[in-house]
C-alpha positions in Angstrom: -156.1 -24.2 37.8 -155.6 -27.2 35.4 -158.8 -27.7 33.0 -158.8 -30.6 30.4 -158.7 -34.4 29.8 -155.5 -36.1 28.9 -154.5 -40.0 28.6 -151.8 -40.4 30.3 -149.7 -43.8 31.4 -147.4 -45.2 34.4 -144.2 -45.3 33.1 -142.2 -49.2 34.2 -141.4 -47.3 37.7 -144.9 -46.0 38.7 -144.6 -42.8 37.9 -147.2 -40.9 36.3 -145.5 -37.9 34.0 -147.9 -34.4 34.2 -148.8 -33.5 30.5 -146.9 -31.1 29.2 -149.5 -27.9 28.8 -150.1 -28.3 32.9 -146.2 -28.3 34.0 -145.8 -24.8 33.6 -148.6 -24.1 36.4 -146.2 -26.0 38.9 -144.1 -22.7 39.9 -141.3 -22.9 42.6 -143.9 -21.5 44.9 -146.8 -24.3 44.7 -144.8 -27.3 43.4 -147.1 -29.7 45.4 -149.9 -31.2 43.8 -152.8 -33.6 44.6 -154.2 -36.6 42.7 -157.2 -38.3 43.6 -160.3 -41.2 42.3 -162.6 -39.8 40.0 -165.3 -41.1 38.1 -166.6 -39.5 34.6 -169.6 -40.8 32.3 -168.5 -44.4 34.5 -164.8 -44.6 34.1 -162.7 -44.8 36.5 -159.9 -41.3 35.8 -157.8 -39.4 38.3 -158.0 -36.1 39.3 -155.0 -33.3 39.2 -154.9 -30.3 41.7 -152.8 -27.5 43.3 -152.3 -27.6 46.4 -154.2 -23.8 47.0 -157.4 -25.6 45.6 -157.1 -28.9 46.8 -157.0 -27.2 50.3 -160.0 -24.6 49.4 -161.7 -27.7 48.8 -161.7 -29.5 51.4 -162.9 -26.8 53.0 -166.0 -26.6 51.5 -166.6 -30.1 52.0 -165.8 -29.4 55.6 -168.4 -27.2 56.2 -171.2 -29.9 54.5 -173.4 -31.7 57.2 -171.1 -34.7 58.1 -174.1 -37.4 58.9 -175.3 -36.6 55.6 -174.4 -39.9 53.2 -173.7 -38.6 50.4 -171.3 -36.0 51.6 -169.7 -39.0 53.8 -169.2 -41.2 50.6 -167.4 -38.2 48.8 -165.2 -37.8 51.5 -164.5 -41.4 51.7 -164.0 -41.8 47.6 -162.7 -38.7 46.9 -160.8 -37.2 49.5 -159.7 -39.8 51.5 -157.9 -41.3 48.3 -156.3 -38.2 47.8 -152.7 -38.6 47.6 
């Protein structure tokens, strides 16, 4: 699981690099990752997961009520921009 806050930057070909102290949780096994929109205290960040908890989370979100708003504008913010 990757815990933290790091600045990070898009290098002149879009590519984002992963900080150093989270590569070594990318093993052979899991090497695909999700980023998505986040907000924190206002500002606009992105978020960094493994694939084994990107996928345990969406379904948790999966079992929320789906005519409920606030669940609908997470998905659309959050997981929807997942890429």
């Amino acid at each position: 699981m990757f815990r933290g806050r790091f600045e990070c930057s898009v290098d002149e070909k879009g590519r984002l690099q992963i900080p150093v102290g989270y590569r070594h949780q990318v093993t052979d096994e899991e090497d695909q990752f999700f980023i998505t929109n986040s907000l924190y205290r206002h500002k606009k960040c992105l978020d960094l997961f493994l694939s084994s908890s990107w996928y345990s989370l969406e379904k948790r979100v999966a079992r929320l009520p789906n005519f409920n708003r606030a669940v609908q504008d997470f998905q659309r913010f959050y997981l929807a921009s997942a890429q």
